[in-house]
N, C-alpha and C positions, 0 to 999 in steps of 0.2 A: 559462488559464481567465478569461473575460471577468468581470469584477465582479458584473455582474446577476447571471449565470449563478451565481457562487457565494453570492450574495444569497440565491437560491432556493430552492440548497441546503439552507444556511444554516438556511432558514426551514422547506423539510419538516423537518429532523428536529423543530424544535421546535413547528411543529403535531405530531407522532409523540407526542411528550413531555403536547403539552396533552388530545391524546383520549385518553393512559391515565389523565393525568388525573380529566378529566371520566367517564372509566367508573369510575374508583375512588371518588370523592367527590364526583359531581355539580361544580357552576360554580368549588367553594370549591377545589377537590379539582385544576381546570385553572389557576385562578386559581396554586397554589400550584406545579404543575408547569411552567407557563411561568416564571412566578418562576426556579425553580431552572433552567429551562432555560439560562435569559441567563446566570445566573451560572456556568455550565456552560462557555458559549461564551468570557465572557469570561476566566474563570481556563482553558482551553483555550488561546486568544490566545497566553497566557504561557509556559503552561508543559507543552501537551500532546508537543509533541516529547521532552524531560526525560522524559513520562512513557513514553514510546514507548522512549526508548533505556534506561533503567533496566528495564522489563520486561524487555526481551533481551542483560539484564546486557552492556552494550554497552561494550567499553573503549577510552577513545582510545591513540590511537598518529599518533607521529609519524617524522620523516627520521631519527630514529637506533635505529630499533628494531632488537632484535637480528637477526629471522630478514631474512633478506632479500627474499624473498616479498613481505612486511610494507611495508620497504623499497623494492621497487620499483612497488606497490600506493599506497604514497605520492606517490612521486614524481612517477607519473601522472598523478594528481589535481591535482598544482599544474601539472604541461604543461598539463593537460586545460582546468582552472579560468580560464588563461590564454587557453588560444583561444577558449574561449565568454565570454571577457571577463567574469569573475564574481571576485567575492571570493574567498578561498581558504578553503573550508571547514574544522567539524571533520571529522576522522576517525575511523572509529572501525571496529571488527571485534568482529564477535561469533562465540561461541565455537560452533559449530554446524554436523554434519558435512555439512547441506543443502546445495548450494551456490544463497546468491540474494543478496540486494540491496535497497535502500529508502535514500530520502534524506528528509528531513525538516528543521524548523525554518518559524520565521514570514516568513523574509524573505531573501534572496540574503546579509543582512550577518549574519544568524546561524543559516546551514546547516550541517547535516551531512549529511555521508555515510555508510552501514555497508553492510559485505560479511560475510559467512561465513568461516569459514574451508575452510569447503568449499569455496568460489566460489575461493576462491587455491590452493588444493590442484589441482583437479579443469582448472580453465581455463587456457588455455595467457593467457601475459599478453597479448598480442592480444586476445584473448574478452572479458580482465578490463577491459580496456583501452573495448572496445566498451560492457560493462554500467554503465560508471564515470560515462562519456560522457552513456548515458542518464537515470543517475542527476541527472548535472550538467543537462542537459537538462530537468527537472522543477523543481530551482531557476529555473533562468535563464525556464521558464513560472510561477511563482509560484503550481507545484502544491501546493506544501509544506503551506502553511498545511492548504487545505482539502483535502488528504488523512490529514493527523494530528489538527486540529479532528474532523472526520468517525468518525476510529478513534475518538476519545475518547467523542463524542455517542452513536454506535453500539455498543460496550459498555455507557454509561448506560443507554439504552436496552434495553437485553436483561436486566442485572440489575434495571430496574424494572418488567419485564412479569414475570420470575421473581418477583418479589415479590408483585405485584399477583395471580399463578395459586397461593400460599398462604394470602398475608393476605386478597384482594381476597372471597373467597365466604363465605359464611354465611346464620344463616335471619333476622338484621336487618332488618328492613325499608328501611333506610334503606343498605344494603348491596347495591350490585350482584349479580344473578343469577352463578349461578357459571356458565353457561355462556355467558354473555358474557364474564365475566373469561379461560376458556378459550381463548375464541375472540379477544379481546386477547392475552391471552399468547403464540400463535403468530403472528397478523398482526403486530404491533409489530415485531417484530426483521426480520420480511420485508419490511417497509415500508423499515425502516434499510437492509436490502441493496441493495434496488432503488433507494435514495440513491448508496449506495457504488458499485454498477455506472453509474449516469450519470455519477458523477465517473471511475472507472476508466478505460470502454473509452474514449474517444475521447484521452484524456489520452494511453494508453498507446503509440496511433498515434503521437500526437504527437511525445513524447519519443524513439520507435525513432527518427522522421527528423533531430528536431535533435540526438540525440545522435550516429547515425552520420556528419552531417555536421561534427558537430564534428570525430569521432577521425578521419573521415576513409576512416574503412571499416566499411563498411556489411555487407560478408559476414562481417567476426569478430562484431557483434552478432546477426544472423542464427544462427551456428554457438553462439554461445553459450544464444542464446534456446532452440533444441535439447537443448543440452546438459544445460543448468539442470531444464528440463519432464523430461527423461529421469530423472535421478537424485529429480527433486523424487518422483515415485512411486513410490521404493524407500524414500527415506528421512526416516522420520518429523522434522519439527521440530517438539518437543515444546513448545517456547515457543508457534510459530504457533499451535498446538493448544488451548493455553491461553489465549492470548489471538486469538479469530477476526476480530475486528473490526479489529483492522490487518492483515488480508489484503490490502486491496487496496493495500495501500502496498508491497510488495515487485514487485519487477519480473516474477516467476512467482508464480503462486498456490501459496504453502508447504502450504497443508491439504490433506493425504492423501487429503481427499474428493472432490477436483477434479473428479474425472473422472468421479461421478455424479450430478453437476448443471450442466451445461451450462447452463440456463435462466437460473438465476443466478449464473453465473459472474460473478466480480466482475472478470476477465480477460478480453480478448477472445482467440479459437483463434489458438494460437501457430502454428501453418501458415501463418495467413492473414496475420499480423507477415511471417515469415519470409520470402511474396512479395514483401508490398510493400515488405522490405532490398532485397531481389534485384531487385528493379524498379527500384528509387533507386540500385543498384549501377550497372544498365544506364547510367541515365540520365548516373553519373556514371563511363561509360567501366571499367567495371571486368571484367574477362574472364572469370571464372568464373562455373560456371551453379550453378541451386540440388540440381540432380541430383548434384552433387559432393561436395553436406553430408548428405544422405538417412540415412549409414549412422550413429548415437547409441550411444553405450554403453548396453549393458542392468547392470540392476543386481538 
């Protein structure tokens, strides 16, 4: 993601920030949420990935762990970190029967990585191998940043529209109408999505290509991309749940709701992923068609 372009970002959320603001206490009121927006972005900068991997009680693990799964889930990662010529990240796995994915950190020299332990259970290591890839793939775009900035901004966000549809109404005069505040408190957090979905979809194009070209196959991230969406609708992740603003940082959309709001999906349709592996497959000589992955576990 090109610099302006996260510029932009950047800066809706914290115009988002400055007109709850200004509907909650007039100039003083945006004055004061700009303020705290910056200081948002910049203690984000630091230390929003920390804040991402502690939510999802995230534990590292390294080449000596006991299961072997674990073990060869690692191992990967340093093949992996290798061809895409990147640092060797941390690792980490979270404890969580979903199977999915998310990479995070400020910078190629202090990323990480996490999987599920569904994702190691459920994907044959091919599959894992492919999501791992893409993961690395997100690094090596220096989506990082502003996909965990972003989580961080967009939670903010949603707990100060929450705030502002309690505190924000009354019969003051000098207190916003309540149904402005109303109608703040449901815009603001949509606003944040519709941030989150420009950084998403087109990112997640991106990293399907560089990541299968990294691993080198393109139809296990394809079959895994399948896989992941299938199970992701049976089985609740209770973290994702609680924390919705890093949706868009996992490589499937974890929340259970997915599938009744397409409009704002913070994901773009995993079919349409799926072709264009199978397209990059062609491209890159590979013999199998997409009508060979079709059939998913149901759960």
């Amino acid at each position: 993601m090109n610099p302006l372009k996260t510029f932009m970002l950047l800066a809706g959320m914290t115009a988002v920030f400055g007109v709850i603001g200004l509907t909650l206490a007039g100039p003083t009121g945006m004055l004061i949420a700009l303020g705290l927006a910056l200081a948002l972005n910049i203690f984000a900068y630091w230390n929003s990935d920390k804040m991402v991997l502690k939510a999802y009680r995230a534990e590292e693990v390294g080449p000596n762990a006991p299961s072997s799964l674990v073990r060869n889930y690692y191992d990967d990662i340093v093949e992996l970190a290798h061809r895409a010529n990147l640092p060797m990240p941390k690792v980490y796995i979270i404890q969580n029967d979903q199977p999915n994915a998310f990479a995070t950190g400020r910078n190629p020299e202090n990323a990480a990585v996490a999987a599920t332990t569904g994702l190691l259970q459920i994907l044959d290591r091919d599959e894992i191998r492919g999501v791992m890839a893409h993961e690395l793939a997100h690094v090596k775009n220096r989506d990082t940043l502003i996909m965990t900035v972003t989580a961080t901004l967009a939670g903010a966000i949603s707990s100060l529209a929450n705030f502002a549809m309690f505190f924000g109404g009354g019969d003051d005069e000098d207190r916003p109408n309540i149904v402005v505040v109303l109608l703040m408190a449901v815009l603001a957090p949509i606003a944040a999505m519709i941030v989150q979905m420009a950084i998403s979809r087109a990112r997640e194009y991106d990293a399907d290509r560089m990541g299968a070209e990294i691993c080198g196959d393109p139809e296990s991230l394809a079959r895994a991309l399948k896989k992941i969406e299938a199970y992701a609708r049976g089985i609740v992740n209770h973290q994702a749940e609680h924390n919705p603003a890093s949706a868009h940082m996992f490589i499937i959309n974890p929340l259970s709701g997915q599938r009744m709001d397409n409009l704002f999906s913070t994901h773009p349709n995993t079919d349409n992923r799926v072709k264009a592996l199978f397209e990059l497959a062609g491209r890159m000589g590979a013999s199998r068609k997409p009508q060979d992955y079709t059939s998913v576990p149901t759960v």
